[in-house]
C-alpha positions as semicolon CSV with decimal commas, in nm:
position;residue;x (nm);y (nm);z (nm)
1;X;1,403;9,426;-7,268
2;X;1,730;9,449;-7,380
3;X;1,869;9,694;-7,580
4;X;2,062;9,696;-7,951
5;X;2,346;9,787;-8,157
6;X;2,334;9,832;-8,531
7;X;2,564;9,972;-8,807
8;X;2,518;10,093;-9,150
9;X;2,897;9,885;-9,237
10;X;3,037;9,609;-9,102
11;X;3,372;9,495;-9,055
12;X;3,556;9,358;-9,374
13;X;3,734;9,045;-9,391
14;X;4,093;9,004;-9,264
15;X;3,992;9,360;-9,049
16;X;3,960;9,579;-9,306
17;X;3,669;9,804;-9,238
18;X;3,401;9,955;-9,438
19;X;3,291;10,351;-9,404
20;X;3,028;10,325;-9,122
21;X;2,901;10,429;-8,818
22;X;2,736;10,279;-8,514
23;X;2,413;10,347;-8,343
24;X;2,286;10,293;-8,014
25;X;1,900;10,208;-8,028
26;X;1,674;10,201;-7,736
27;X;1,402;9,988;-7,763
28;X;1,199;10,119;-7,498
29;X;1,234;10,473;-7,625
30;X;1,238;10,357;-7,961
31;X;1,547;10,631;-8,017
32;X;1,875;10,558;-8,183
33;X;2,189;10,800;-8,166
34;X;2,513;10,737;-8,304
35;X;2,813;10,619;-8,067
36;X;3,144;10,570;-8,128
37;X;3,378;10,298;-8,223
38;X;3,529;10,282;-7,871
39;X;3,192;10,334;-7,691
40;X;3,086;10,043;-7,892
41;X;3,362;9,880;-7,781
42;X;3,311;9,921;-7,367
43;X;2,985;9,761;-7,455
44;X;2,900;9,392;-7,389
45;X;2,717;9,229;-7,722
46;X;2,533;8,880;-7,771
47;X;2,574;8,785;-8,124
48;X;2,267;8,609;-8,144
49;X;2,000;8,692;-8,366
50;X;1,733;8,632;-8,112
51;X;1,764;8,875;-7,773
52;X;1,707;8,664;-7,413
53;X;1,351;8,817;-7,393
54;X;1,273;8,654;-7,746
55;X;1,233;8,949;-7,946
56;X;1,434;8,969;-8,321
57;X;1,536;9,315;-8,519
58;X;1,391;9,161;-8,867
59;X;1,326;9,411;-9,214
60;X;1,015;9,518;-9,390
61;X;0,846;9,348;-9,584
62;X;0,610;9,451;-9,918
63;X;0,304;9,366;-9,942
64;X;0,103;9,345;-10,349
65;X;-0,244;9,383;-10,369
66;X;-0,164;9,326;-10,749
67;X;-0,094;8,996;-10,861
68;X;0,268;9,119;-11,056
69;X;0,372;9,374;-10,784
70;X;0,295;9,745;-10,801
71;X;0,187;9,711;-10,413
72;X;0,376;9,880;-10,165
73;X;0,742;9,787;-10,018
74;X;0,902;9,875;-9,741
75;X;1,236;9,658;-9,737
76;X;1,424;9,980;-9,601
77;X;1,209;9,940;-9,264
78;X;1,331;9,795;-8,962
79;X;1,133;9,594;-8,683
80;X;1,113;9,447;-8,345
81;X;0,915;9,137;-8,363
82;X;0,825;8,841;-8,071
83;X;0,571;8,737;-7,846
84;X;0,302;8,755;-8,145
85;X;0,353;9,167;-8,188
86;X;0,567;9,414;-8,447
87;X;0,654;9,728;-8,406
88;X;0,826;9,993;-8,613
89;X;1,185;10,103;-8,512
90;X;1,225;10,491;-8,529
91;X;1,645;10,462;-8,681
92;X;1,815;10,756;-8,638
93;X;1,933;10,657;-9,021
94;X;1,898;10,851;-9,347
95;X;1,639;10,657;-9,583
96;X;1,896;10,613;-9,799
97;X;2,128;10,440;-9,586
98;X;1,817;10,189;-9,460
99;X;1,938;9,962;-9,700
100;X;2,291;9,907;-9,596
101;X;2,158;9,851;-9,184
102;X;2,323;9,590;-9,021
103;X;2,256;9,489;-8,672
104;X;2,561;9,412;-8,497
105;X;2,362;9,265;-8,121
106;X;2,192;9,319;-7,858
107;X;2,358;9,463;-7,502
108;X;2,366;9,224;-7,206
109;X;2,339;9,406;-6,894
């Protein structure tokens, strides 16, 4: 299984960057640590959304028992999803800053 990078900014257009940092997640471990912009750099990414195994880093979603909400949401939450199974990712990411996650790729080997 491959493993993926994520940020909590993005670049800006015409290379102006936002405030953010980069993290390192493992998926195996399910363990995330915060790299640097030139680590990130020696890495090799594939933009696509999907990873070569077939697995996709997709957010929460809420669920409402009630028919005009009041059920419970977890948008914040990141997952790894494929081959019919979902699992929780453990990001090394204040809950506050769940919300602004942005996953850059995953590293080819």
């Amino acid at each position: 299984m491959e493993k993926s990078i994520s940020t909590d900014a993005v670049p800006a257009p015409r290379g102006v960057y936002a405030d953010g940092r980069l993290y390192y997640h493992d998926i195996v471990k399910n363990e995330s640590r915060e790299i640097s912009f030139e680590d990130a750099q020696k890495l090799r990414l594939s933009g696509n959304v999907r990873s070569s195994d077939g697995y996709e880093i997709v957010p929460g979603s809420g669920s409402s028992p009630m028919p005009f909400g009041g059920g419970y949401q977890d948008f914040s939450q990141r997952y790894i999803t494929g081959h019919n199974t979902s699992k929780k990712l453990n990001l090394a990411l204040p809950a506050e800053q769940t919300y602004n996650f942005k996953f850059i790729g995953w590293v080819v080997k």
